[in-house]
N, CA, C and O atoms as CSV, one atom per row, in Angstrom:
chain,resi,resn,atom,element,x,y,z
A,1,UNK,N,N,-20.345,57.219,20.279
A,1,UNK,CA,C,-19.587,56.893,19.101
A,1,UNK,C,C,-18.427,55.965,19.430
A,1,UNK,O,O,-18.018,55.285,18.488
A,2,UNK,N,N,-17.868,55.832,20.536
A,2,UNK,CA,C,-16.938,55.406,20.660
A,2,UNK,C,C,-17.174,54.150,21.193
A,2,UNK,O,O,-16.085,53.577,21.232
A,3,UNK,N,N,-17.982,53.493,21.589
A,3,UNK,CA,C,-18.916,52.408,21.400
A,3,UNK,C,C,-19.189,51.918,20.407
A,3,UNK,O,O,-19.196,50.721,20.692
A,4,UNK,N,N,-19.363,51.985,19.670
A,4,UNK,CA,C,-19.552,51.689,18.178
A,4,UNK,C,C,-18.538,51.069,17.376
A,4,UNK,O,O,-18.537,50.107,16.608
A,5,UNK,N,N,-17.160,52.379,18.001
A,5,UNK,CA,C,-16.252,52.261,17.013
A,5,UNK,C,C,-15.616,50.572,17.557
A,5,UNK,O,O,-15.274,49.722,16.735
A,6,UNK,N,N,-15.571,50.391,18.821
A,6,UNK,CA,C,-15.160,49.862,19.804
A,6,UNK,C,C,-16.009,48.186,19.524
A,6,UNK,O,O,-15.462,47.083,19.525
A,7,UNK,N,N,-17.094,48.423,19.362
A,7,UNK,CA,C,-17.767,47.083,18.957
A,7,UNK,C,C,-17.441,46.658,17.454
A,7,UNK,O,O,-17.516,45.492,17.068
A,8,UNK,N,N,-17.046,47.814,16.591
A,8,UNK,CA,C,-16.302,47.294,14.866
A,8,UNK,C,C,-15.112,46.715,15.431
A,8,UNK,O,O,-15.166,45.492,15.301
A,9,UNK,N,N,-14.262,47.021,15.895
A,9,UNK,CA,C,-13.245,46.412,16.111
A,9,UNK,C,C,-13.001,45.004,16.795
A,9,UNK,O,O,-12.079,44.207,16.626
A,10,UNK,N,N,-13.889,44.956,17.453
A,10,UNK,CA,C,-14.071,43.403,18.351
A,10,UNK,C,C,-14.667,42.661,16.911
A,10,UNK,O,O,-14.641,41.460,16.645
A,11,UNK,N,N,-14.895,43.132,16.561
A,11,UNK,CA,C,-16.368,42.043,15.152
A,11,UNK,C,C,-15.024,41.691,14.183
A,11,UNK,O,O,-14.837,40.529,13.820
A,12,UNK,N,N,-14.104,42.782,13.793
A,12,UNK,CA,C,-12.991,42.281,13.232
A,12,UNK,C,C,-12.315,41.603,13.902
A,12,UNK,O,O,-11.987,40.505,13.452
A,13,UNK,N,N,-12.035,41.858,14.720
A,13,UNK,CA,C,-10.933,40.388,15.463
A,13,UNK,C,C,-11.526,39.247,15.228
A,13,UNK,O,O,-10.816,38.354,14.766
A,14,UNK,N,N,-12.773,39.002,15.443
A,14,UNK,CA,C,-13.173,37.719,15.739
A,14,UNK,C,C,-13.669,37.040,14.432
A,14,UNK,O,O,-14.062,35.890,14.236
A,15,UNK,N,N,-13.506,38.277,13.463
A,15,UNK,CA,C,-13.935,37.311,11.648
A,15,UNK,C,C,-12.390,37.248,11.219
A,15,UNK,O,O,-12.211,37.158,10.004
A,16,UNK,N,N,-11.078,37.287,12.149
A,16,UNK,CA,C,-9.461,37.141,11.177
A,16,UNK,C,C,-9.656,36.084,12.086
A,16,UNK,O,O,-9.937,35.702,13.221
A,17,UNK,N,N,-9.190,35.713,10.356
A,17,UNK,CA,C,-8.804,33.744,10.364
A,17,UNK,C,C,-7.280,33.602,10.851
A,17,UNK,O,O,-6.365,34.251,10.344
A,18,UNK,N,N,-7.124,32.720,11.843
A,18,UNK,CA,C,-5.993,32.031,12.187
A,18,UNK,C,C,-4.951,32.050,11.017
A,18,UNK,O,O,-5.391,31.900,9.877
A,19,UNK,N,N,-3.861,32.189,11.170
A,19,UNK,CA,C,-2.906,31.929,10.236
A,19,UNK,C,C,-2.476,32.533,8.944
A,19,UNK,O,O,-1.402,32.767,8.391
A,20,UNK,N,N,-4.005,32.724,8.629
A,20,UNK,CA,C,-4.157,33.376,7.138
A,20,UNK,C,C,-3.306,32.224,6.250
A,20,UNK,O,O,-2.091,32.374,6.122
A,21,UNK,N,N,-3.798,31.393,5.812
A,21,UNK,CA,C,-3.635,30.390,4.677
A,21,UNK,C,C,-4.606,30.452,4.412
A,21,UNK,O,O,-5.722,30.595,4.911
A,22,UNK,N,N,-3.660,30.207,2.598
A,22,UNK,CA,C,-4.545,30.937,1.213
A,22,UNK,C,C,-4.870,29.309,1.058
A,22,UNK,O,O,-4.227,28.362,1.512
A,23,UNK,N,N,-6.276,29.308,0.137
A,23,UNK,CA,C,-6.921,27.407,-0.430
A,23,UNK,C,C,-5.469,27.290,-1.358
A,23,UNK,O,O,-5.422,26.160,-1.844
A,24,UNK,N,N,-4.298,28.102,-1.741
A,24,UNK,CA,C,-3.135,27.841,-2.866
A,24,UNK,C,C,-2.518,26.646,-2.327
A,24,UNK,O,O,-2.203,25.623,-2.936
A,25,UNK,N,N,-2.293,27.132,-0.152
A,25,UNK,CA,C,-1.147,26.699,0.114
A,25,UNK,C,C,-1.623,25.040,0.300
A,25,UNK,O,O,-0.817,24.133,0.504
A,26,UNK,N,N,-2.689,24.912,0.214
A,26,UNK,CA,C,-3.206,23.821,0.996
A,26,UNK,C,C,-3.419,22.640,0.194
A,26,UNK,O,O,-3.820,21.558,0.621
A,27,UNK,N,N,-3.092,22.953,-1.122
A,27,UNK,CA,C,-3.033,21.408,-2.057
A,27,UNK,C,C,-4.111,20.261,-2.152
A,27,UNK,O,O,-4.011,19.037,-2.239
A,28,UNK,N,N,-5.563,21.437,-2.082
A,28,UNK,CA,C,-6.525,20.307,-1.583
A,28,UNK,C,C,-6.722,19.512,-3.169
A,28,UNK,O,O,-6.986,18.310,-3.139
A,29,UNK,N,N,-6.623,20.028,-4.183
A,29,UNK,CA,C,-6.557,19.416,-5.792
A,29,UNK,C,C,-6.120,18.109,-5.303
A,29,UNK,O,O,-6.909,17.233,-5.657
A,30,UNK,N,N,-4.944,17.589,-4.476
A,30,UNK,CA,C,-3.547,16.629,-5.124
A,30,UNK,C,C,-4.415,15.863,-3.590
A,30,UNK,O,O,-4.429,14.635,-3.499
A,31,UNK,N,N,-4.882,16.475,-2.817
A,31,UNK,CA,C,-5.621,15.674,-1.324
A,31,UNK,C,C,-7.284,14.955,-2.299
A,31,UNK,O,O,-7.449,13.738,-2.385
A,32,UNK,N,N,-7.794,15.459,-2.606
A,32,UNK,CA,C,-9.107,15.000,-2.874
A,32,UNK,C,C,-8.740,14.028,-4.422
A,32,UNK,O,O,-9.440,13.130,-4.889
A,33,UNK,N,N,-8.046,14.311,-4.712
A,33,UNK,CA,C,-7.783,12.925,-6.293
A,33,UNK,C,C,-6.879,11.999,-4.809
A,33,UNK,O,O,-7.372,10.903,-4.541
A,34,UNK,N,N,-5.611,12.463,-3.914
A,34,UNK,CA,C,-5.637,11.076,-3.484
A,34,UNK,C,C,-6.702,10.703,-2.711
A,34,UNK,O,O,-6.696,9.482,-2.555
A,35,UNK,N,N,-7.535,11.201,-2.210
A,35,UNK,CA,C,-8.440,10.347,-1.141
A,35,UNK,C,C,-9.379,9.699,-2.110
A,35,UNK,O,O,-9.585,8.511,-1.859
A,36,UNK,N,N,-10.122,10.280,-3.364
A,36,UNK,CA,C,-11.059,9.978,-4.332
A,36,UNK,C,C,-9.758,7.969,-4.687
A,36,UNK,O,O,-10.150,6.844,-4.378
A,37,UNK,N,N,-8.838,8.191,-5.130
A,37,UNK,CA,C,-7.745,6.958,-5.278
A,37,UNK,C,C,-8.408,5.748,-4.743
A,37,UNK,O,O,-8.873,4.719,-5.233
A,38,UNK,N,N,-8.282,6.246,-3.565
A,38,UNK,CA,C,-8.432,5.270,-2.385
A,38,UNK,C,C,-9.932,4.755,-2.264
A,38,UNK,O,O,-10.081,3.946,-1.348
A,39,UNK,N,N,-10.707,4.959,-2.762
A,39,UNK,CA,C,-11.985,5.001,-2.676
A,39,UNK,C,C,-12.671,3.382,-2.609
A,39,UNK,O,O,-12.818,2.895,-3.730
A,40,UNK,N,N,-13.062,2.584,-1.568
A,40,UNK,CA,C,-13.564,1.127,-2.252
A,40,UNK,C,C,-14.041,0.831,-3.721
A,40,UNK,O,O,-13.552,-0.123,-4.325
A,41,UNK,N,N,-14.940,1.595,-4.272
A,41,UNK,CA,C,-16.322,1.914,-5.132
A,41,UNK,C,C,-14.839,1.990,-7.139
A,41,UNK,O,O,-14.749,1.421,-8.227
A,42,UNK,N,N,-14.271,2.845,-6.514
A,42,UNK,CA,C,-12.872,2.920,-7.610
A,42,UNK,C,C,-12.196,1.572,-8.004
A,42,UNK,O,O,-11.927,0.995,-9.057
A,43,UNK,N,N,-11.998,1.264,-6.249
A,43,UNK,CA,C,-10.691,0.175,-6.580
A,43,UNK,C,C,-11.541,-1.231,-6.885
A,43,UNK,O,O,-10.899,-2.180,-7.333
A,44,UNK,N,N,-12.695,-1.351,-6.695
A,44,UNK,CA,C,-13.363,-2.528,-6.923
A,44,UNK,C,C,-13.623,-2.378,-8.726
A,44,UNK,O,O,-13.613,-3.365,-9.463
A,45,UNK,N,N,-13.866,-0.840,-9.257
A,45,UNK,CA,C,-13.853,-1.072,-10.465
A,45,UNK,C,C,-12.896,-0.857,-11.487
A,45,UNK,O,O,-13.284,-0.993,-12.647
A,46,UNK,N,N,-11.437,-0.475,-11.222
A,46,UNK,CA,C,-10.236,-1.097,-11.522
A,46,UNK,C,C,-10.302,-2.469,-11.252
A,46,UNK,O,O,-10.276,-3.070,-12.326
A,47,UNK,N,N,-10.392,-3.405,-10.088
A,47,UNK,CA,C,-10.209,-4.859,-10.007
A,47,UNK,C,C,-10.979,-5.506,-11.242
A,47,UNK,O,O,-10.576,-6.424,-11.956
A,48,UNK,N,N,-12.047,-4.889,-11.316
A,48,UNK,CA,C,-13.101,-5.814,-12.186
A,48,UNK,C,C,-12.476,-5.558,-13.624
A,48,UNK,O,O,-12.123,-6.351,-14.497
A,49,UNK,N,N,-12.465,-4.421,-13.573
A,49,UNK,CA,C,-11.439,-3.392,-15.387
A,49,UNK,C,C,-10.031,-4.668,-15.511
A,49,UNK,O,O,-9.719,-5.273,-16.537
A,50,UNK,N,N,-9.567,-4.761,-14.537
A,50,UNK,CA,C,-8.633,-5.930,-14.814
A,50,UNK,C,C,-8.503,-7.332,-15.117
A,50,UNK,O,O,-7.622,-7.928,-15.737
A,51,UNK,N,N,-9.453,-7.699,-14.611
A,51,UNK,CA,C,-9.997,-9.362,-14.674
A,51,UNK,C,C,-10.599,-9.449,-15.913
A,51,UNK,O,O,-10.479,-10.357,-16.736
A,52,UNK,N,N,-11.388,-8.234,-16.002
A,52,UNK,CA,C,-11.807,-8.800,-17.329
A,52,UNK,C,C,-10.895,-8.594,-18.352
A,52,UNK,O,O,-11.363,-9.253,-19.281
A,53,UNK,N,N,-9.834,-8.051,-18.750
A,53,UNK,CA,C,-9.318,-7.745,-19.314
A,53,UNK,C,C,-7.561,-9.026,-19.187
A,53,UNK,O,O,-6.495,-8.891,-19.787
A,54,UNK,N,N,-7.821,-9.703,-18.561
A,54,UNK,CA,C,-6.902,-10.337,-18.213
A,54,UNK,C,C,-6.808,-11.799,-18.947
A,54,UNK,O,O,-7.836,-12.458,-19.104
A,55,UNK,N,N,-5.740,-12.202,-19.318
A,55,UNK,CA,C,-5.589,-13.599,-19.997
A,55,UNK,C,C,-5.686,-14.497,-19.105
A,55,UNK,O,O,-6.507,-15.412,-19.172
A,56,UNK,N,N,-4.544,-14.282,-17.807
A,56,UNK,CA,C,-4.524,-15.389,-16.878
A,56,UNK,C,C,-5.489,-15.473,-16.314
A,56,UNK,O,O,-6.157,-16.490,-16.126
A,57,UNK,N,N,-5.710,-14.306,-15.936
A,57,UNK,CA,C,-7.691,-14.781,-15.156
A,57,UNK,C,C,-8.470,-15.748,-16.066
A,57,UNK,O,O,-8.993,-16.728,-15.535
A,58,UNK,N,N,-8.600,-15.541,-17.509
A,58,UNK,CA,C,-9.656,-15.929,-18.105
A,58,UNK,C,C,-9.076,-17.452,-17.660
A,58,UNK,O,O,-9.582,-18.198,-16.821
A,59,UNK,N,N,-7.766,-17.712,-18.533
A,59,UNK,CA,C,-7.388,-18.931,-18.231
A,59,UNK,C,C,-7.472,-20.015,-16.908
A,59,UNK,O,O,-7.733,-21.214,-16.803
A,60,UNK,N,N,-7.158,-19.081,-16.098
A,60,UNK,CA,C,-7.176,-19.665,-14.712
A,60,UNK,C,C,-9.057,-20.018,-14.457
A,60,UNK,O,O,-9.412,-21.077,-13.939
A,61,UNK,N,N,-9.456,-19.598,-14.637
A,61,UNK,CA,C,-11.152,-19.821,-14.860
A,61,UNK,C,C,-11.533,-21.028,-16.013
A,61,UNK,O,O,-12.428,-21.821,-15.721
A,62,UNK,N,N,-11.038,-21.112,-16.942
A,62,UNK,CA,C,-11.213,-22.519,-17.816
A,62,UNK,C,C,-10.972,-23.358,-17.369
A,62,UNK,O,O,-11.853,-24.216,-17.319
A,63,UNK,N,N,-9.615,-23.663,-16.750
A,63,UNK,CA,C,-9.123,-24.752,-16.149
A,63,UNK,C,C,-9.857,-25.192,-15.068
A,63,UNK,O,O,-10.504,-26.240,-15.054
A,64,UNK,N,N,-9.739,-24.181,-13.910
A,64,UNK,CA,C,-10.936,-24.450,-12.825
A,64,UNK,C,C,-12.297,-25.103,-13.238
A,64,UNK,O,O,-12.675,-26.072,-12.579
A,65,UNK,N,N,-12.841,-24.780,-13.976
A,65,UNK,CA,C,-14.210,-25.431,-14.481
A,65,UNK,C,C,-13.612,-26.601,-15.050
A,65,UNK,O,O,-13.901,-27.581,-14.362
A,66,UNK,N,N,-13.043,-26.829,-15.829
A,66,UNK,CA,C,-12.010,-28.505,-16.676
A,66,UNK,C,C,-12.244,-29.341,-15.432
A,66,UNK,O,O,-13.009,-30.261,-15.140
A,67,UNK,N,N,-11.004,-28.464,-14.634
A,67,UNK,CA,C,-10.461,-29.488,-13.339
A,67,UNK,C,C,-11.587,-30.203,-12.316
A,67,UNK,O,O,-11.461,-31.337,-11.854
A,68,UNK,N,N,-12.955,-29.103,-12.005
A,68,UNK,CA,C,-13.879,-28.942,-11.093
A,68,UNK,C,C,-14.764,-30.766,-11.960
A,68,UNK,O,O,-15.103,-31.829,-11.440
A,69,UNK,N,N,-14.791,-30.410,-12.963
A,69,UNK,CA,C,-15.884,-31.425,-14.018
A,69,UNK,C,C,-14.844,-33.064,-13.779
A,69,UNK,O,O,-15.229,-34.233,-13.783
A,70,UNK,N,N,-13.444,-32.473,-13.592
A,70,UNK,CA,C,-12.998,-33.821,-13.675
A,70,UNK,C,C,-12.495,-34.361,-12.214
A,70,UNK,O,O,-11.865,-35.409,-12.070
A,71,UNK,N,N,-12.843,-33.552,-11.240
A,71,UNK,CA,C,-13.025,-34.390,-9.752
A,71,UNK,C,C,-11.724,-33.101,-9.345
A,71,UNK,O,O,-12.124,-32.555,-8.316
A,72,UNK,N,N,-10.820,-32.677,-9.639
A,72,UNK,CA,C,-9.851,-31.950,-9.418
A,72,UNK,C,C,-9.961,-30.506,-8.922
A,72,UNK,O,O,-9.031,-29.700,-8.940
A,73,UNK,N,N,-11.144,-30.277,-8.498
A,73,UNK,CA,C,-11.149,-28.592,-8.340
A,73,UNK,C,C,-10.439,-28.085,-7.648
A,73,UNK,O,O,-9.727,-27.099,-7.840
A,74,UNK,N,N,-10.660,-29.163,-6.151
A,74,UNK,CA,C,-9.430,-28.202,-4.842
A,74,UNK,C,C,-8.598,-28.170,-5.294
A,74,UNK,O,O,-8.112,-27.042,-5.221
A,75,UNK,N,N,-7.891,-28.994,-5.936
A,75,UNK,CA,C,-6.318,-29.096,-6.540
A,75,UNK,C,C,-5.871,-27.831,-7.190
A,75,UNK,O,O,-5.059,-27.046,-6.702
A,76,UNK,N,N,-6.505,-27.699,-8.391
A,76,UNK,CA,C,-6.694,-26.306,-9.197
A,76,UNK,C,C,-6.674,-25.514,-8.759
A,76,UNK,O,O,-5.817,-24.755,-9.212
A,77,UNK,N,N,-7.564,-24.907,-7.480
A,77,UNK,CA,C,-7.962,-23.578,-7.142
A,77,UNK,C,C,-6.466,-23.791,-5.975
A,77,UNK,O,O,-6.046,-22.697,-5.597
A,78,UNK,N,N,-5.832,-24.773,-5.519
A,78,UNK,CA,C,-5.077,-24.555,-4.764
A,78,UNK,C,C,-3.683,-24.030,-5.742
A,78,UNK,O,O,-2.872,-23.156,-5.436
A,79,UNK,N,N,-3.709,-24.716,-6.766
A,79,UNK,CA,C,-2.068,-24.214,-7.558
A,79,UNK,C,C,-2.763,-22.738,-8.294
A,79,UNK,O,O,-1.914,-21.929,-8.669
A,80,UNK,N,N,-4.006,-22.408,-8.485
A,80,UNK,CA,C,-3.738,-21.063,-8.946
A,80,UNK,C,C,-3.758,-20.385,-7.576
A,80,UNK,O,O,-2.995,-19.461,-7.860
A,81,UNK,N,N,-4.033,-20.202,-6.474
A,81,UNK,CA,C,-3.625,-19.785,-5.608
A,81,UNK,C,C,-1.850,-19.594,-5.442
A,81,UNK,O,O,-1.468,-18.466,-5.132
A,82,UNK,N,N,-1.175,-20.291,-5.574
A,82,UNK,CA,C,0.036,-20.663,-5.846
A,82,UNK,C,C,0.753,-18.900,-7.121
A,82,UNK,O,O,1.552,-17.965,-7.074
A,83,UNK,N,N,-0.276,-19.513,-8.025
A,83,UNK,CA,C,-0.324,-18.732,-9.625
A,83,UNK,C,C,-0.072,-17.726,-8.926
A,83,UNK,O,O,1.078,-17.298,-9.020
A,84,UNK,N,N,-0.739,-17.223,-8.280
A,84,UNK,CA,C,-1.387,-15.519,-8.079
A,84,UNK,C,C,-0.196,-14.887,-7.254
A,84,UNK,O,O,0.382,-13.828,-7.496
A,85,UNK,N,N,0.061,-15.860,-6.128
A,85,UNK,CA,C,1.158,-15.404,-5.487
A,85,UNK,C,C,2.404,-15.178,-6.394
A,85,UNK,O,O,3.151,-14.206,-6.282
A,86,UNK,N,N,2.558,-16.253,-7.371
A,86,UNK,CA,C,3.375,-15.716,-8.057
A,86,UNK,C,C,3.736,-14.808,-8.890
A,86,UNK,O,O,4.823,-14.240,-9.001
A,87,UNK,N,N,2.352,-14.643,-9.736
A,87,UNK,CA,C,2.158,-13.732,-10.536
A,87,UNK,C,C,2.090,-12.007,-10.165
A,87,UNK,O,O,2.491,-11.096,-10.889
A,88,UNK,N,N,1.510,-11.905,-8.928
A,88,UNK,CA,C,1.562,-10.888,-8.443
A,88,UNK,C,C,2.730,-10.043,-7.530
A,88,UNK,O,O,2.699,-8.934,-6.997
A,89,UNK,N,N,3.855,-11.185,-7.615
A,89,UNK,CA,C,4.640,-10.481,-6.522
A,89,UNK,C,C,5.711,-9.428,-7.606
A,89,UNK,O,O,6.136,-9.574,-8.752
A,90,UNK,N,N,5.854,-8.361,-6.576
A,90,UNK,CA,C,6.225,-7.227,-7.610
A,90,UNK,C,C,7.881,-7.228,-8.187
A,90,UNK,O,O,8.637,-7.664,-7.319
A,91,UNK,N,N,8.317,-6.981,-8.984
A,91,UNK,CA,C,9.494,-6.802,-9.563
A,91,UNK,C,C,10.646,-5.775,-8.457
A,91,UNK,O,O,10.251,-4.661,-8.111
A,92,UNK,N,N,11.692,-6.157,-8.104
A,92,UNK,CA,C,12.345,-5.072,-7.728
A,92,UNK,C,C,13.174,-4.241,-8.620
A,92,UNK,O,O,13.526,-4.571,-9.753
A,93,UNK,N,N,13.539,-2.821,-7.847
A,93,UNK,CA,C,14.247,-2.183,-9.423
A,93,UNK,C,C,15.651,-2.444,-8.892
A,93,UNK,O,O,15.829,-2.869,-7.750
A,94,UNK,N,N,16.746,-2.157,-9.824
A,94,UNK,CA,C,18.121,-2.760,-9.991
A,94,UNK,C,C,18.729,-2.031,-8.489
A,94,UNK,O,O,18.573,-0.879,-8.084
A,95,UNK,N,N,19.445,-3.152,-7.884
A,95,UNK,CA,C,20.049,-2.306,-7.125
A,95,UNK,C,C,18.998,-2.583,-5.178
A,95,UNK,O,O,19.324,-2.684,-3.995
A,96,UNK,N,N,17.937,-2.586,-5.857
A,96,UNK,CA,C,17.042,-2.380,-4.627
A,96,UNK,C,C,17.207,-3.941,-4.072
A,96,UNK,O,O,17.435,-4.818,-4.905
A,97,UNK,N,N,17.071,-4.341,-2.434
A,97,UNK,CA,C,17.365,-5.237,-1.641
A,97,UNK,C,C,16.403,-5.517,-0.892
A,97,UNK,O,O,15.720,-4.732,-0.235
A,98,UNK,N,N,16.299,-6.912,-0.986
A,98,UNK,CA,C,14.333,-7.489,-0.076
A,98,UNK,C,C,14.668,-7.426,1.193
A,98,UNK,O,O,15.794,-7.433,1.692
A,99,UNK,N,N,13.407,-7.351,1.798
A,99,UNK,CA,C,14.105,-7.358,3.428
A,99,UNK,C,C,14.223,-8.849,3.591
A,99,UNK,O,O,15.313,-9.143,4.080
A,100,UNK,N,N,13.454,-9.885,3.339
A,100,UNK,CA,C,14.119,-11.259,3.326
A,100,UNK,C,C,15.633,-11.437,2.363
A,100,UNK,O,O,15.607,-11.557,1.139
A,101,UNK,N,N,16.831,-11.426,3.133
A,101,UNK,CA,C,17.874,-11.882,2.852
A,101,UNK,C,C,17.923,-13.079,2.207
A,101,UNK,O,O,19.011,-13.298,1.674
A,102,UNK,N,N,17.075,-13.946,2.080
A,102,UNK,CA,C,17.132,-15.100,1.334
A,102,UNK,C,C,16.928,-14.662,-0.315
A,102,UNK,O,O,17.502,-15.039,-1.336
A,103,UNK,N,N,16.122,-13.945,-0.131
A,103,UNK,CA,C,15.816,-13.457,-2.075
A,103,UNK,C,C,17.038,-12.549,-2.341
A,103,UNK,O,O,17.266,-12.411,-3.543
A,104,UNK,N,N,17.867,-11.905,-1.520
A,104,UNK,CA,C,18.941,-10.978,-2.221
A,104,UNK,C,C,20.577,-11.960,-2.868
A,104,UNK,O,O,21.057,-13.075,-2.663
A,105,UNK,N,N,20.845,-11.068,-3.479
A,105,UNK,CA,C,21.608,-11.813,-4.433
A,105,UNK,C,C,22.917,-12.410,-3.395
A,105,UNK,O,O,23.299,-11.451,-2.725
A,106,UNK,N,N,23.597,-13.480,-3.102
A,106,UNK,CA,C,24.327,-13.729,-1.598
A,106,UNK,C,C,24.079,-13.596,-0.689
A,106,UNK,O,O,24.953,-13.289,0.121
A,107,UNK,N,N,22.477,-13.781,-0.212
A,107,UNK,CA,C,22.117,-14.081,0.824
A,107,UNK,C,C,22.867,-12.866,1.823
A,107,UNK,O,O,23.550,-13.069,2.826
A,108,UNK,N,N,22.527,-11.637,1.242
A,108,UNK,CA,C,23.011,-10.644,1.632
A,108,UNK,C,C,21.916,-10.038,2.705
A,108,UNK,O,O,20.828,-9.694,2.245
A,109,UNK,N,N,22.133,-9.912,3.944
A,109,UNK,CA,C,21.231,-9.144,4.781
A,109,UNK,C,C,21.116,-7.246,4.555
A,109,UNK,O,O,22.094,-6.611,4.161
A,110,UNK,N,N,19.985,-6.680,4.831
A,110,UNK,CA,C,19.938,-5.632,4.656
A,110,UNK,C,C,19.923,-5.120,6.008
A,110,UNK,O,O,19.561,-5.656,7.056
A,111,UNK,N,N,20.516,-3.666,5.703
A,111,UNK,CA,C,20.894,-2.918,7.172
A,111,UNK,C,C,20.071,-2.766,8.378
A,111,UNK,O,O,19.083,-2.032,8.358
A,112,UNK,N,N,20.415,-3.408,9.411
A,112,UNK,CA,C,19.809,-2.712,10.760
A,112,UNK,C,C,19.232,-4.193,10.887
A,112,UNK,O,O,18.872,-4.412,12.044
A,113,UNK,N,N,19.013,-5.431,9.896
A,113,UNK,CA,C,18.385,-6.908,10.426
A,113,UNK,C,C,19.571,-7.293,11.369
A,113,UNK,O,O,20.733,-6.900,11.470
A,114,UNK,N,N,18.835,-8.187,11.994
A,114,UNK,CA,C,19.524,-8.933,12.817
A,114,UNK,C,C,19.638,-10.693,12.661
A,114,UNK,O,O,18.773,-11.566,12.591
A,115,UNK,N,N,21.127,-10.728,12.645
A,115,UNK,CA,C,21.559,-12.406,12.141
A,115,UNK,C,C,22.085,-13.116,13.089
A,115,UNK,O,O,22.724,-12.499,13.941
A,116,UNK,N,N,22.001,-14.163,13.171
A,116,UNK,CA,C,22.549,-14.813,14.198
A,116,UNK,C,C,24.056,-14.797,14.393
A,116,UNK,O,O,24.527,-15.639,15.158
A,117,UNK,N,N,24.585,-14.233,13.998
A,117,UNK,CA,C,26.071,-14.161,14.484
A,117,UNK,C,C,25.801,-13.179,15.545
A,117,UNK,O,O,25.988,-13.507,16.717
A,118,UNK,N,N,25.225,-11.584,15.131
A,118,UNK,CA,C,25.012,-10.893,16.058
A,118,UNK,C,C,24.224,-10.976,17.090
A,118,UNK,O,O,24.300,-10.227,18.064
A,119,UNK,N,N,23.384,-11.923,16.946
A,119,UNK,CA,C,22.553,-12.188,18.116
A,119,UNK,C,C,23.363,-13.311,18.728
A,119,UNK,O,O,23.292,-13.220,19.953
A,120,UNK,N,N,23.916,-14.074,18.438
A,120,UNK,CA,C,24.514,-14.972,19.418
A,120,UNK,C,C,25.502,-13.930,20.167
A,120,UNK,O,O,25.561,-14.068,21.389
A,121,UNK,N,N,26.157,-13.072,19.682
A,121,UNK,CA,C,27.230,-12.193,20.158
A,121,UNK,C,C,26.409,-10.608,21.197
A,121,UNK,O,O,26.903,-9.706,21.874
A,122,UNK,N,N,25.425,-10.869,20.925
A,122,UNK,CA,C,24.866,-10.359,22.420
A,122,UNK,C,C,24.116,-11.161,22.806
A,122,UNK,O,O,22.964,-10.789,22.584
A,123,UNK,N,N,24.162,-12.002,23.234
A,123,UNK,CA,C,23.674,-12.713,24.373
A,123,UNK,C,C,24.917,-13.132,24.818
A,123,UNK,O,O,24.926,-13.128,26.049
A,124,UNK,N,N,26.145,-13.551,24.262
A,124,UNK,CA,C,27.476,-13.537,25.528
A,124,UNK,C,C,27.917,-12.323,25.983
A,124,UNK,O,O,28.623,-12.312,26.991
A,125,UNK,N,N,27.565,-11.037,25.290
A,125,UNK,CA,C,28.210,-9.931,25.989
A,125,UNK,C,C,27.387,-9.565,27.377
A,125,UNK,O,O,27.515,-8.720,28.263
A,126,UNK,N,N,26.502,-10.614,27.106
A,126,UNK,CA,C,25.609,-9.774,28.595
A,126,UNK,C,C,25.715,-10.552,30.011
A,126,UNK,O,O,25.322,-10.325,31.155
A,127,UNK,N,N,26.606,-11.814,29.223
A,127,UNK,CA,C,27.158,-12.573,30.425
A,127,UNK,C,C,26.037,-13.115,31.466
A,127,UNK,O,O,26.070,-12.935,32.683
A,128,UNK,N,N,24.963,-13.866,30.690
A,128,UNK,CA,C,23.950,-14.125,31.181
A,128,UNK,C,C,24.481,-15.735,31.745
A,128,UNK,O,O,23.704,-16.457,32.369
């Protein structure tokens, strides 16, 4: 009997789960919608949901064909290239600072860059 009892007890040890975390703690809901997010198969059909739905695309596509018929295509596809960059670059919110110092308002650097005052000023402290 005491064999027995002795082999139940080994069979329990070895079916307790590590840690004991509950599926609550583990947030797999908020993990599988973001990984599903990320998905190629998604984001290709958002891209397409957008284009078609888009003015400047359509537009930018008329012209290209105009321009293409009238000897001008590279030209075209090079300034909407241009377009896109522009069109797409994102808004900052009030307050918030680019890491290119040239776009902030006084050519204001943001913390921890490095400018040439300070870089000229270590390279004499090191007395090279």
């Amino acid at each position: 009997m005491s064999s027995e009892a002795g082999k139940s007890s080994i069979d329990k040890r070895r079916n307790k789960k590590p840690y004991h975390i509950s599926k609550a703690d583990l947030q797999l809901d908020e993990y599988i919608e973001e990984r599903n997010s990320r998905s190629p198969a998604l984001l290709v059909k958002k891209a397409y949901g957008h284009l078609r739905s888009s003015r400047q695309f359509h537009a930018y596509v008329i012209l290209q064909i105009l321009a293409a018929l009238i000897g001008y295509g590279q030209v075209m596809f090079v300034l909407g290239l241009f377009w896109a960059m522009i069109a797409n670059t994102g808004k900052r919110k009030e307050g918030e600072m680019s890491a290119y110092s040239l776009f902030n308002e006084g050519v204001e650097a943001i913390a921890g860059s490095t400018d040439m005052e300070a870089l000229e000023q270590e390279l004499r402290s090191r007395g090279v």
